[in-house]
PyMOL CGO cylinders between C-alpha atoms (Angstrom):
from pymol import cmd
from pymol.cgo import CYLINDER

trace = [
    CYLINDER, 38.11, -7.11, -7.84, 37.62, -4.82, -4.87, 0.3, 1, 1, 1, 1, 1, 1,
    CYLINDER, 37.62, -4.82, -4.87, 35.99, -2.20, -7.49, 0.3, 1, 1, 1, 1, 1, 1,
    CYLINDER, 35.99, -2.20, -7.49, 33.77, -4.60, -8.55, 0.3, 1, 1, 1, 1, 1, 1,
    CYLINDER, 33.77, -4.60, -8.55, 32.30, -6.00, -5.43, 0.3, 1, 1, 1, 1, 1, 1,
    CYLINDER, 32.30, -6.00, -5.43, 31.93, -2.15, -4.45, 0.3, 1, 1, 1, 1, 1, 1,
    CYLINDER, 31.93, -2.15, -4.45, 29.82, -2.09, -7.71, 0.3, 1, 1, 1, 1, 1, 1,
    CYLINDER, 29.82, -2.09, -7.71, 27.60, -4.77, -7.07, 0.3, 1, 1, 1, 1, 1, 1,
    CYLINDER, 27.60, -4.77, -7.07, 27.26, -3.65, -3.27, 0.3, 1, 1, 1, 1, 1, 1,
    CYLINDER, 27.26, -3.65, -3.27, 26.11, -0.17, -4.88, 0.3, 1, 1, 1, 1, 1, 1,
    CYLINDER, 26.11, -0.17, -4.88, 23.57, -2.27, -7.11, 0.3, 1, 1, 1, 1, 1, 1,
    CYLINDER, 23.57, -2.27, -7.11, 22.57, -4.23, -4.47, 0.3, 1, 1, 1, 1, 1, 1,
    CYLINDER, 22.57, -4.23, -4.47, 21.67, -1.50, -1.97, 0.3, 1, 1, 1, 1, 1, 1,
    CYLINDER, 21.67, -1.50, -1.97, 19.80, 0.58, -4.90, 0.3, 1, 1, 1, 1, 1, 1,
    CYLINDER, 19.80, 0.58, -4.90, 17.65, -2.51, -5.58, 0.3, 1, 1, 1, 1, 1, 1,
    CYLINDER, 17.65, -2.51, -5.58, 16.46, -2.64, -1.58, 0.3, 1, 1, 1, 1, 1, 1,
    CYLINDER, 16.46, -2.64, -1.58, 15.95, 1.19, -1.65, 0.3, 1, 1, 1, 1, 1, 1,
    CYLINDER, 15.95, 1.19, -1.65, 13.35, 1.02, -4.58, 0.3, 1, 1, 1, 1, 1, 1,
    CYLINDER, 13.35, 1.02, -4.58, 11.45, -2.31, -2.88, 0.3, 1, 1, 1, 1, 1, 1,
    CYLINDER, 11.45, -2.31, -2.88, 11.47, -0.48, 0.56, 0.3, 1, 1, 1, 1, 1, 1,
    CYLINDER, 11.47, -0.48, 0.56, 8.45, 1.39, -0.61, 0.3, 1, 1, 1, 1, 1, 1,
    CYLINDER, 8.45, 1.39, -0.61, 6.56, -1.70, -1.13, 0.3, 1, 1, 1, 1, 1, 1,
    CYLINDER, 6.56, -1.70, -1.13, 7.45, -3.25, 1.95, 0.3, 1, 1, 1, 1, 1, 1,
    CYLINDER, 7.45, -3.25, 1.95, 6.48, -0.15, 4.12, 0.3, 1, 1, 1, 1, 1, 1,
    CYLINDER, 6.48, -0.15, 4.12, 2.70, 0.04, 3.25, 0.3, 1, 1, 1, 1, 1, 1,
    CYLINDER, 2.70, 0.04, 3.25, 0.66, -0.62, 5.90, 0.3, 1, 1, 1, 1, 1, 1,
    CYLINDER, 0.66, -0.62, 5.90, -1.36, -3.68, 5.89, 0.3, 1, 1, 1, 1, 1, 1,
    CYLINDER, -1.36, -3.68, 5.89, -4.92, -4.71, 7.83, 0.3, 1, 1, 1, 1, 1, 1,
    CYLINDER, -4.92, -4.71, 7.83, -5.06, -6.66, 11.00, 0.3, 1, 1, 1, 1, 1, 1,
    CYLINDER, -5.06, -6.66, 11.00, -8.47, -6.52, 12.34, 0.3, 1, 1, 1, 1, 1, 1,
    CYLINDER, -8.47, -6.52, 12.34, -11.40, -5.03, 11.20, 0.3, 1, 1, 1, 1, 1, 1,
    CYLINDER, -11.40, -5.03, 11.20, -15.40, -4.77, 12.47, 0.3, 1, 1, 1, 1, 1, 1,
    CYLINDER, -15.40, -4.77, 12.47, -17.34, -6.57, 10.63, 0.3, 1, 1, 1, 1, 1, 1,
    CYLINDER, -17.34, -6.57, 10.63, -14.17, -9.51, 9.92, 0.3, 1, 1, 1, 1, 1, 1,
    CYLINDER, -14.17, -9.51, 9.92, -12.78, -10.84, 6.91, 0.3, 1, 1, 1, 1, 1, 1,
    CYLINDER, -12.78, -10.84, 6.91, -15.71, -13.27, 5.54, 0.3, 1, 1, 1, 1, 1, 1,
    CYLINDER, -15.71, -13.27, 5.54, -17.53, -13.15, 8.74, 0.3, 1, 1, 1, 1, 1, 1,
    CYLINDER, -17.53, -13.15, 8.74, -20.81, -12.67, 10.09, 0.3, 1, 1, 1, 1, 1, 1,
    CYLINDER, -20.81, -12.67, 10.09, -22.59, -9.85, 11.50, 0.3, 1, 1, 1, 1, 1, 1,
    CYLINDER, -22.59, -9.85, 11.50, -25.85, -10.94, 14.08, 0.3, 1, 1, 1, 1, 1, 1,
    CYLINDER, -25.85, -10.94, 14.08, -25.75, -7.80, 15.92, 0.3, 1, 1, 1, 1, 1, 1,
    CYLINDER, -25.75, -7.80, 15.92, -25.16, -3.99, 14.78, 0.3, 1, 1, 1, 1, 1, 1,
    CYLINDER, -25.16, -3.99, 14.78, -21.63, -2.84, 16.22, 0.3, 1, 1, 1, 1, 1, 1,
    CYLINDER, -21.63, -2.84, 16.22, -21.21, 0.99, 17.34, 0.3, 1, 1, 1, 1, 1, 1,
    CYLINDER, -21.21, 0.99, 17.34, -19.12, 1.76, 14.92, 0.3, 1, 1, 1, 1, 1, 1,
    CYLINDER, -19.12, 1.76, 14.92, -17.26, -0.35, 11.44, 0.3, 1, 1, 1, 1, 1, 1,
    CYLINDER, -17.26, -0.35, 11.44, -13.33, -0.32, 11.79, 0.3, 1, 1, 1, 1, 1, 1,
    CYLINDER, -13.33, -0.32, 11.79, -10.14, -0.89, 10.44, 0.3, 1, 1, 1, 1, 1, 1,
    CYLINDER, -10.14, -0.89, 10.44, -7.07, -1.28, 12.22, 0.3, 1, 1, 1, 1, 1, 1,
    CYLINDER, -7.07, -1.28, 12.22, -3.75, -1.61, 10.71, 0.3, 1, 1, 1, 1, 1, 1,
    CYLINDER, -3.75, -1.61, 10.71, -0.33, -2.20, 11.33, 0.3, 1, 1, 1, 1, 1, 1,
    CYLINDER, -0.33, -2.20, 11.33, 1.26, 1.09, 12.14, 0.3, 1, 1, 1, 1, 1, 1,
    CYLINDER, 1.26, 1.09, 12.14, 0.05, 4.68, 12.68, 0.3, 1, 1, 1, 1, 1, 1,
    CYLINDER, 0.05, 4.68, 12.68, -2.02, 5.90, 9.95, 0.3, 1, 1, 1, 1, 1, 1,
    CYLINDER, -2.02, 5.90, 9.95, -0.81, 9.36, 7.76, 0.3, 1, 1, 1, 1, 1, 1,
    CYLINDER, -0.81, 9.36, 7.76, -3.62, 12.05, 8.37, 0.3, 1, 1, 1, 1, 1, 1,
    CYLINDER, -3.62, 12.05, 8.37, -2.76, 15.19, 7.45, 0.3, 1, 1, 1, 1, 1, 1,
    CYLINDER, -2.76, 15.19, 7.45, -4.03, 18.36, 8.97, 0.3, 1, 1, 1, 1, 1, 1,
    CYLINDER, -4.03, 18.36, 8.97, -6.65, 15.64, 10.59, 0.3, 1, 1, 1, 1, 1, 1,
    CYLINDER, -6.65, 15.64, 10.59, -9.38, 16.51, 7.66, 0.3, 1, 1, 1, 1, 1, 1,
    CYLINDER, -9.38, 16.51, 7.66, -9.23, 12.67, 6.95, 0.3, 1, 1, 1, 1, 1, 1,
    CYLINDER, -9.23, 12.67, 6.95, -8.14, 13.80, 3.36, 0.3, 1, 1, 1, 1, 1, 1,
    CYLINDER, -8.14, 13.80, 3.36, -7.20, 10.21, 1.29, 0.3, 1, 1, 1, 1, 1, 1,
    CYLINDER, -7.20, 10.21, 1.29, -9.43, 7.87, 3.77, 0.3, 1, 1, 1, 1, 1, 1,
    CYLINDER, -9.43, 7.87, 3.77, -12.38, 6.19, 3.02, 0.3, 1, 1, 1, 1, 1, 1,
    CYLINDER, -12.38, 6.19, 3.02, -14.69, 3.99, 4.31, 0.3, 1, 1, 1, 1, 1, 1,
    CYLINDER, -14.69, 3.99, 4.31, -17.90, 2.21, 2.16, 0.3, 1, 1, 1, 1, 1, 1,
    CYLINDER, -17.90, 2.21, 2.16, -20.27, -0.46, 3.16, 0.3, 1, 1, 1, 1, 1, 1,
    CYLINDER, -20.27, -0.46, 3.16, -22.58, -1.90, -0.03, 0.3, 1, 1, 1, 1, 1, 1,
    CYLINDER, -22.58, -1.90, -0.03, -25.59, -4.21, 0.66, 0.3, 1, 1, 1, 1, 1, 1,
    CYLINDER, -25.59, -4.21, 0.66, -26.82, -6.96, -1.52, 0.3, 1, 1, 1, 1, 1, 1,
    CYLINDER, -26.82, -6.96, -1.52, -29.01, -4.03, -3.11, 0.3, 1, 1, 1, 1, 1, 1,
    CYLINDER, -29.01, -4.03, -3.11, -26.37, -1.70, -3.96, 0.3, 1, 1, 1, 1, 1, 1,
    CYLINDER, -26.37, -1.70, -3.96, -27.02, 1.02, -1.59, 0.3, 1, 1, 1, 1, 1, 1,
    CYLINDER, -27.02, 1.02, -1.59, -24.40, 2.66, 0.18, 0.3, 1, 1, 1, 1, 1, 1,
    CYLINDER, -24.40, 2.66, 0.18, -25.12, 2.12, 3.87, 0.3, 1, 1, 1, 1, 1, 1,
    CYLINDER, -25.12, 2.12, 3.87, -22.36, 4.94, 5.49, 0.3, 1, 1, 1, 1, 1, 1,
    CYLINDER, -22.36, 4.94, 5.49, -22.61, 8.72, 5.90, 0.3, 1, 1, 1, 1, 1, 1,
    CYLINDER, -22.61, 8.72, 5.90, -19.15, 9.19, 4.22, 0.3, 1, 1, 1, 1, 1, 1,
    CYLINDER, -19.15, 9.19, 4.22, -17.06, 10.43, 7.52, 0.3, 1, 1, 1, 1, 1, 1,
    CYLINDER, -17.06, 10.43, 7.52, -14.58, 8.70, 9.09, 0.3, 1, 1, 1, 1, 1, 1,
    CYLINDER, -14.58, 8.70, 9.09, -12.45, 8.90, 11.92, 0.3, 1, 1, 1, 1, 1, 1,
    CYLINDER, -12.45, 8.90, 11.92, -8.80, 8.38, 12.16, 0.3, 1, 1, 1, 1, 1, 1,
    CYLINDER, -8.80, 8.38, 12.16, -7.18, 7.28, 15.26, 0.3, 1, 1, 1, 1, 1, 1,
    CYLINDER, -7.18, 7.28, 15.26, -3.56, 5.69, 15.33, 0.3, 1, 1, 1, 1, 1, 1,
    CYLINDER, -3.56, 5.69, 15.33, -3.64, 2.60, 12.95, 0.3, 1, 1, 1, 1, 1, 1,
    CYLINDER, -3.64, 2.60, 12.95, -7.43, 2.82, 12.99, 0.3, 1, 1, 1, 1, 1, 1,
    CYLINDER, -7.43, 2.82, 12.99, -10.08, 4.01, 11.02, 0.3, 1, 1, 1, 1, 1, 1,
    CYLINDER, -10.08, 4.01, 11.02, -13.83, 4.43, 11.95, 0.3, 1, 1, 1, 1, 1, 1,
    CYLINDER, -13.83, 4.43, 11.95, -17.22, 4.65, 10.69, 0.3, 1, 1, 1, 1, 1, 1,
    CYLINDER, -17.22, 4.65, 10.69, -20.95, 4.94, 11.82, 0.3, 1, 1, 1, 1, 1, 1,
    CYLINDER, -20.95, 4.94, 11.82, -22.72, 1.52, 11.71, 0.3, 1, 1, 1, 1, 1, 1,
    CYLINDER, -22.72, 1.52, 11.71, -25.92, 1.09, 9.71, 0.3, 1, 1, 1, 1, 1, 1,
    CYLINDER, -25.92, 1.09, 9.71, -27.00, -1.74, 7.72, 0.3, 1, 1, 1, 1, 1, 1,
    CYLINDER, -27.00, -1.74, 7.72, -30.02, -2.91, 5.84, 0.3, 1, 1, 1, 1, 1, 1,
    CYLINDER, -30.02, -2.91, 5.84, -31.42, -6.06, 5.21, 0.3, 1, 1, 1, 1, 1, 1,
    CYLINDER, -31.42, -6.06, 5.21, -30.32, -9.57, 5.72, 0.3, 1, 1, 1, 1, 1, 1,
    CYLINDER, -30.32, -9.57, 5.72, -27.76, -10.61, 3.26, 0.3, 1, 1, 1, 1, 1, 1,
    CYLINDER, -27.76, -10.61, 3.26, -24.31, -10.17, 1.58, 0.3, 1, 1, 1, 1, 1, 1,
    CYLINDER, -24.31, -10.17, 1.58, -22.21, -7.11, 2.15, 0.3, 1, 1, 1, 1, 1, 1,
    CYLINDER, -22.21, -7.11, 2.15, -18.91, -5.34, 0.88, 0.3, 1, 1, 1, 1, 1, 1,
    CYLINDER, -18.91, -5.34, 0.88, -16.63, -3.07, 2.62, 0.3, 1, 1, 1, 1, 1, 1,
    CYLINDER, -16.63, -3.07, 2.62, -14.76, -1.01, 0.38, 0.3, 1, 1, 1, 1, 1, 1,
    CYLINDER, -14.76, -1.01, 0.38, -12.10, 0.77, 1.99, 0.3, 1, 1, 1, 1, 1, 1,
    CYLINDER, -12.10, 0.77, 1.99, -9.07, 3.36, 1.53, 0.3, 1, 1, 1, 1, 1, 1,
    CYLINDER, -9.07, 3.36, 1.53, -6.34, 4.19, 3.81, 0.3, 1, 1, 1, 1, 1, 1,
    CYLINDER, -6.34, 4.19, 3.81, -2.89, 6.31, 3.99, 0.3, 1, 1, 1, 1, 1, 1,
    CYLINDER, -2.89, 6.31, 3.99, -0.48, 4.76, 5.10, 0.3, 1, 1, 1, 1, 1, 1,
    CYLINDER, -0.48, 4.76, 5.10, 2.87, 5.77, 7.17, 0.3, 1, 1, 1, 1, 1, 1,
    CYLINDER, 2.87, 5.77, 7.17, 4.72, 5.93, 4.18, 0.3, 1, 1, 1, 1, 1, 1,
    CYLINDER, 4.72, 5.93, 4.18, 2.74, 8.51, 2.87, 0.3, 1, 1, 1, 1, 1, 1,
    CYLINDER, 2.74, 8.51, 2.87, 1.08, 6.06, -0.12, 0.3, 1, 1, 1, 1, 1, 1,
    CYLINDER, 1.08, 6.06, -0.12, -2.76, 5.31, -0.57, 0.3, 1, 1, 1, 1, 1, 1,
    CYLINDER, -2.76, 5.31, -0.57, -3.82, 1.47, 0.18, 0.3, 1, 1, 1, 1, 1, 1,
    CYLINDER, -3.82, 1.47, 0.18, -7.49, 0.02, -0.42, 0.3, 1, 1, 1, 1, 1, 1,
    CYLINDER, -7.49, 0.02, -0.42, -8.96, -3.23, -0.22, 0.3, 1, 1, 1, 1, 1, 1,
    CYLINDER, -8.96, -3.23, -0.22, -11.94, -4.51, -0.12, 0.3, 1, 1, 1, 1, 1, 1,
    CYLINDER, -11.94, -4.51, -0.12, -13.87, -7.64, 1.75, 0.3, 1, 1, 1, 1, 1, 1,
    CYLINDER, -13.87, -7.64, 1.75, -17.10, -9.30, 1.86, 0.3, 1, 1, 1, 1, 1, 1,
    CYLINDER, -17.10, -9.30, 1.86, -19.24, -10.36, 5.16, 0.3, 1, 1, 1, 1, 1, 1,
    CYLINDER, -19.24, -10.36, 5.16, -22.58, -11.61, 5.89, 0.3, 1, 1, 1, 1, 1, 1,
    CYLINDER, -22.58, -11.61, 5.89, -25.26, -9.62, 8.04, 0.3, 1, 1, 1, 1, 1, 1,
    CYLINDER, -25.26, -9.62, 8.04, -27.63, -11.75, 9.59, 0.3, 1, 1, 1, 1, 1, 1,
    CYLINDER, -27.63, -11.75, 9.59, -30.27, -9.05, 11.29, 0.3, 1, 1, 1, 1, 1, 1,
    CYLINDER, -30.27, -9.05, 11.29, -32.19, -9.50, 14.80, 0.3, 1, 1, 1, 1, 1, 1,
    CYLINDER, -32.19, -9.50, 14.80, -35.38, -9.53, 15.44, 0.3, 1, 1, 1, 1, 1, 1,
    CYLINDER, -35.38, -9.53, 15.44, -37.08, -6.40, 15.82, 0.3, 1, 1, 1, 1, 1, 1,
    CYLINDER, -37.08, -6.40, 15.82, -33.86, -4.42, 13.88, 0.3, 1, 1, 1, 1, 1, 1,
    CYLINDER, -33.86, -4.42, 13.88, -34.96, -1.72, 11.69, 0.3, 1, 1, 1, 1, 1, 1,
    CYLINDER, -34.96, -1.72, 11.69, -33.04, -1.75, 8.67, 0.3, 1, 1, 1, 1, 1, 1,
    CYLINDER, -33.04, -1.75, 8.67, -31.39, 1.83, 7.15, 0.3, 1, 1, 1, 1, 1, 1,
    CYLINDER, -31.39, 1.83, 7.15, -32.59, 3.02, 3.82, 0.3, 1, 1, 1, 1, 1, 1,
    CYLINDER, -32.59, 3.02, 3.82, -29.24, 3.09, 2.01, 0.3, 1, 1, 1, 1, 1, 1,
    CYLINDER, -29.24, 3.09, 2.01, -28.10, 5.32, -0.59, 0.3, 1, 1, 1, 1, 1, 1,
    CYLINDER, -28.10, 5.32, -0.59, -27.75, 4.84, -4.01, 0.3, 1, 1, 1, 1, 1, 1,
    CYLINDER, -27.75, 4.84, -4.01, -25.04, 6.63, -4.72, 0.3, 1, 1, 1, 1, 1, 1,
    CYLINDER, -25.04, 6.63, -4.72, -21.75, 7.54, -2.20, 0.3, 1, 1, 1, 1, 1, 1,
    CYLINDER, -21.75, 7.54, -2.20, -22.90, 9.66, 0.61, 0.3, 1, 1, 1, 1, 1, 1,
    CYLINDER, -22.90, 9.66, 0.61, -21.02, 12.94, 1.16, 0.3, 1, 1, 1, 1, 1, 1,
    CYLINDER, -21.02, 12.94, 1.16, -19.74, 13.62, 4.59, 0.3, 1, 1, 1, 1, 1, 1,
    CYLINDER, -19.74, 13.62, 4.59, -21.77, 16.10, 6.06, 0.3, 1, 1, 1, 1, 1, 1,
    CYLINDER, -21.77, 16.10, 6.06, -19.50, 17.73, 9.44, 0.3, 1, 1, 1, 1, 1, 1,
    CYLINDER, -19.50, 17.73, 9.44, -18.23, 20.92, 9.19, 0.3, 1, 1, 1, 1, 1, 1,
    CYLINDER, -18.23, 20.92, 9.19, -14.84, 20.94, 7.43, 0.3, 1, 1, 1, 1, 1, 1,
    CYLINDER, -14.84, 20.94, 7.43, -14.16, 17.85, 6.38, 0.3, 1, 1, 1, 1, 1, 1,
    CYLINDER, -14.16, 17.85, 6.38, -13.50, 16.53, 2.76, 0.3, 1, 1, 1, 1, 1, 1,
    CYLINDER, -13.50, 16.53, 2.76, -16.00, 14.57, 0.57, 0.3, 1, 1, 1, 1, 1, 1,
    CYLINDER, -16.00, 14.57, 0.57, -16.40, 11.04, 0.49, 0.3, 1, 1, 1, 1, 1, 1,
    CYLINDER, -16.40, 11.04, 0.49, -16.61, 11.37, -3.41, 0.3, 1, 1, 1, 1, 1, 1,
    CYLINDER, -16.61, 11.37, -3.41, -12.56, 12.02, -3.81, 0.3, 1, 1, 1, 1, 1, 1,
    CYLINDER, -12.56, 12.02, -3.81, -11.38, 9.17, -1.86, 0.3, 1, 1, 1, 1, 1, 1,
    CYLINDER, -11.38, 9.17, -1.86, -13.53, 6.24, -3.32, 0.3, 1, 1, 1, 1, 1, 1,
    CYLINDER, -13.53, 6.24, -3.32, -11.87, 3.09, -1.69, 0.3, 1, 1, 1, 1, 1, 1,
    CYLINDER, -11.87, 3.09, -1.69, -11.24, 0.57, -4.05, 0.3, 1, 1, 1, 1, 1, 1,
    CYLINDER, -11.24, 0.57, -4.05, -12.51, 2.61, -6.99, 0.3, 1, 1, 1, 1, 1, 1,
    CYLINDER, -12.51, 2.61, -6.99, -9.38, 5.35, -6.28, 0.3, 1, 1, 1, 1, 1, 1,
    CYLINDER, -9.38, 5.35, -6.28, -6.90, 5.23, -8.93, 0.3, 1, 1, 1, 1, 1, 1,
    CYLINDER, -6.90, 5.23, -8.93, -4.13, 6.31, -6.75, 0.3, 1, 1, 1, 1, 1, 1,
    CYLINDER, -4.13, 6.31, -6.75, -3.80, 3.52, -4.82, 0.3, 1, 1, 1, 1, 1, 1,
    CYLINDER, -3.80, 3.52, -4.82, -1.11, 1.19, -4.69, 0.3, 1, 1, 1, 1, 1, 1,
    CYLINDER, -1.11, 1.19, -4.69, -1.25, -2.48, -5.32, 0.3, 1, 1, 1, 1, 1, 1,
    CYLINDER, -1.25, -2.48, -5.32, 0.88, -5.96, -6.13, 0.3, 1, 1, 1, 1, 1, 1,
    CYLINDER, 0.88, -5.96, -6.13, 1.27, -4.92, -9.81, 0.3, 1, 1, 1, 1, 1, 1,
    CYLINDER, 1.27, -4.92, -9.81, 3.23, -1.28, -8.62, 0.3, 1, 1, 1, 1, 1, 1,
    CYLINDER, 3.23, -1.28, -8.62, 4.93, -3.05, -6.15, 0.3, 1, 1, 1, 1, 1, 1,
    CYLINDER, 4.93, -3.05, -6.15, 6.55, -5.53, -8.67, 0.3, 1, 1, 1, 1, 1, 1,
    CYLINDER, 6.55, -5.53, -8.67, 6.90, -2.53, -11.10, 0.3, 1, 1, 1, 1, 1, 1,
    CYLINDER, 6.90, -2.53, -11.10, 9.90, -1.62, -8.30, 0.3, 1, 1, 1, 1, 1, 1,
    CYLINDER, 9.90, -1.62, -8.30, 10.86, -4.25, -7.95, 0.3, 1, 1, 1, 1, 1, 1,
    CYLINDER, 10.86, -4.25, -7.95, 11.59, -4.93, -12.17, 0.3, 1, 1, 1, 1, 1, 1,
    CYLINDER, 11.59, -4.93, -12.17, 13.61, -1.84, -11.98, 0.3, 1, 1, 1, 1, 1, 1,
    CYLINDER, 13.61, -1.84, -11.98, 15.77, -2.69, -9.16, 0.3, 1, 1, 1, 1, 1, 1,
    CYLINDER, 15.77, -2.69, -9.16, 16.43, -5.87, -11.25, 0.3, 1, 1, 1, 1, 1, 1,
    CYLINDER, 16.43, -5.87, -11.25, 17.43, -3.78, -14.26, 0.3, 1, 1, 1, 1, 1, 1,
    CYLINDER, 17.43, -3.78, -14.26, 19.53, -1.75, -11.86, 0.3, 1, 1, 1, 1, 1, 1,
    CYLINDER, 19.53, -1.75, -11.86, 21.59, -4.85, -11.06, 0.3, 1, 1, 1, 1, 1, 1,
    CYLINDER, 21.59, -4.85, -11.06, 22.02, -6.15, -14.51, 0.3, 1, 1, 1, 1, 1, 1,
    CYLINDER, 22.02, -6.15, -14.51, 23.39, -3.20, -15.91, 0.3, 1, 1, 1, 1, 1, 1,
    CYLINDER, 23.39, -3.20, -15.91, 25.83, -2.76, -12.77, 0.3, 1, 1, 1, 1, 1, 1,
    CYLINDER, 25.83, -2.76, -12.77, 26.99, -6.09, -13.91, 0.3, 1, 1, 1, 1, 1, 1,
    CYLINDER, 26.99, -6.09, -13.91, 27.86, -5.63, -17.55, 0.3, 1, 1, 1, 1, 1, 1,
    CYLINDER, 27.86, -5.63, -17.55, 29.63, -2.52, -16.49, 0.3, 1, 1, 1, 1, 1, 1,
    CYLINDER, 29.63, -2.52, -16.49, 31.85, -4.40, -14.68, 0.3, 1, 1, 1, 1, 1, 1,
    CYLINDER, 31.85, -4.40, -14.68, 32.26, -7.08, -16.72, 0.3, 1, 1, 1, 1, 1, 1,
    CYLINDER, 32.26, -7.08, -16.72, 33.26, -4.31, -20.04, 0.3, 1, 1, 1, 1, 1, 1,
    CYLINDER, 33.26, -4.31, -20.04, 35.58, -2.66, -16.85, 0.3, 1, 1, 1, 1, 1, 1,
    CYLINDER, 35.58, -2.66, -16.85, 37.22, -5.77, -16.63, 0.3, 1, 1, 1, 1, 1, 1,
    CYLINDER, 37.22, -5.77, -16.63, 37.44, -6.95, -20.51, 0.3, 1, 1, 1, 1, 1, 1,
    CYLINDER, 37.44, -6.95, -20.51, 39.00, -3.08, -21.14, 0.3, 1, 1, 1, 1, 1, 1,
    CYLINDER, 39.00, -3.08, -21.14, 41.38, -3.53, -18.70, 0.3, 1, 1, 1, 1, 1, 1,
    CYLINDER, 41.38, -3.53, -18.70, 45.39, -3.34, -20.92, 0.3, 1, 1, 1, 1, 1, 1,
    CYLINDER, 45.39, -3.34, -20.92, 47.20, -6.25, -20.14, 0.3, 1, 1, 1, 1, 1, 1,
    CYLINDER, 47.20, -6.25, -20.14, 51.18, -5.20, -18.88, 0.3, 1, 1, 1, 1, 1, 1,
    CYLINDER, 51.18, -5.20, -18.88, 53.76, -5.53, -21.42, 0.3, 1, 1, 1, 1, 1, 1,
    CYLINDER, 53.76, -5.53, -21.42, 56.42, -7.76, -21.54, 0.3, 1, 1, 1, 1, 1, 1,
    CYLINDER, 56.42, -7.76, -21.54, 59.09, -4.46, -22.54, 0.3, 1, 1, 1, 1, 1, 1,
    CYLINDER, 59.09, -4.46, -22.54, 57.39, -3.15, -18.97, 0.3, 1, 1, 1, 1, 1, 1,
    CYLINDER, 57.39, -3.15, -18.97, 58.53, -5.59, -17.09, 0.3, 1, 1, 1, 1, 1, 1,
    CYLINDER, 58.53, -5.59, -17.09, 62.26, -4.85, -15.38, 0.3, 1, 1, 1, 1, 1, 1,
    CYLINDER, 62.26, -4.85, -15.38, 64.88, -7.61, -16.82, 0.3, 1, 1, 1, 1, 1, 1,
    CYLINDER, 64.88, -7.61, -16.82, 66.61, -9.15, -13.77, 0.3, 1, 1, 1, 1, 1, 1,
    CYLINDER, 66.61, -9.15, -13.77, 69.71, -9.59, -15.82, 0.3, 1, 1, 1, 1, 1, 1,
    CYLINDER, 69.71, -9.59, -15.82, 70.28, -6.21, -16.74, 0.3, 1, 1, 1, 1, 1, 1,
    CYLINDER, 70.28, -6.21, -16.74, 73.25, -4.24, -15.33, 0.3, 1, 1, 1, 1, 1, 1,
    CYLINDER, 73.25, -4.24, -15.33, 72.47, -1.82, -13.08, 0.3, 1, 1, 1, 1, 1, 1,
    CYLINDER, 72.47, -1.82, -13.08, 72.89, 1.97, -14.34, 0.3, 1, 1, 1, 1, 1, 1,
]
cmd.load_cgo(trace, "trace")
């Protein structure tokens, strides 16, 4: 019995290791413009902040990105970002009135690749002159730093999401089942002791 409950702890702590991953990403808690919200005057800059520190390596902002897509399609960033802590930054510019999408891509602690993406509504002041846009992903233009085209937000491939995070989890689950037939076939193999083993308390003593 104690090798079997030393089994199932085994198979037990392997199934937390693989769904640590998962549960490490970070995750967004604010953001400029907000979730669904409303935009009546331009901010200095677009940002999101997360939960922990974010992973930039080399600070080249390698693996970030930051989009913003107006109701016409146009790109309406310059492609560079900034990285501070467990925020990301990016110039403000905006067109028109209307619906907008902020597509974005982050690393997190953990060293894996999150994106998301969120609507909000722009609602222009008087007098505002709107920004041409871009119809295609702007390139980052500052000396040394990566292009906007290999870290595409939402579009990335890399990036991990619900359906990778139950993938873990599915094999942890696997782990555990098969820990448990072991043990049971342990058990079922286990030779029962003969009755010629066992000392007869009658017998004279040699």
């Amino acid at each position: 019995m104690a090798a079997s409950a030393a089994v199932l702890a085994i198979a037990g702590g392997a199934v937390l290791g693989l769904a640590g991953p998962a549960d490490a990403h970070n995750y967004l808690i604010a953001s400029t413009p907000k979730v669904d919200g409303t935009l009546t005057a331009l901010p200095k800059a677009f940002e999101i902040t997360t939960n922990d520190k974010l992973l930039d390596i080399g600070g080249s902002g390698s693996g970030f990105a930051y989009r913003i897509v107006g109701p016409d399609k146009k790109y309406y960033e310059d492609g560079c970002v900034d990285i501070d802590g467990p925020s990301m930054t990016t110039p403000a510019a905006l067109g028109a009135s209307g619906k907008y999408q902020v597509e974005w891509q982050i690393v997190s602690a953990d060293g894996h690749t999150v994106s998301d993406e969120y609507p909000f509504t722009w609602k222009a002041p008087a007098g505002f002159t709107p920004a041409k846009g871009s119809t295609t992903p702007p390139t980052c233009a500052r000396a040394g730093s990566s292009s906007s085209e290999t870290t595409t937000g939402t579009a990335s491939g890399d990036a991990d999401s619900p359906a990778t995070d139950a993938l873990w989890i599915g094999a942890g689950g696997i782990v555990v089942v098969a820990a448990i037939v072991a043990v049971l076939l342990l058990l079922r193999r286990r030779p029962s002791p003969s009755p010629d083993d066992d000392p007869d308390p009658d017998a004279p003593d040699a």
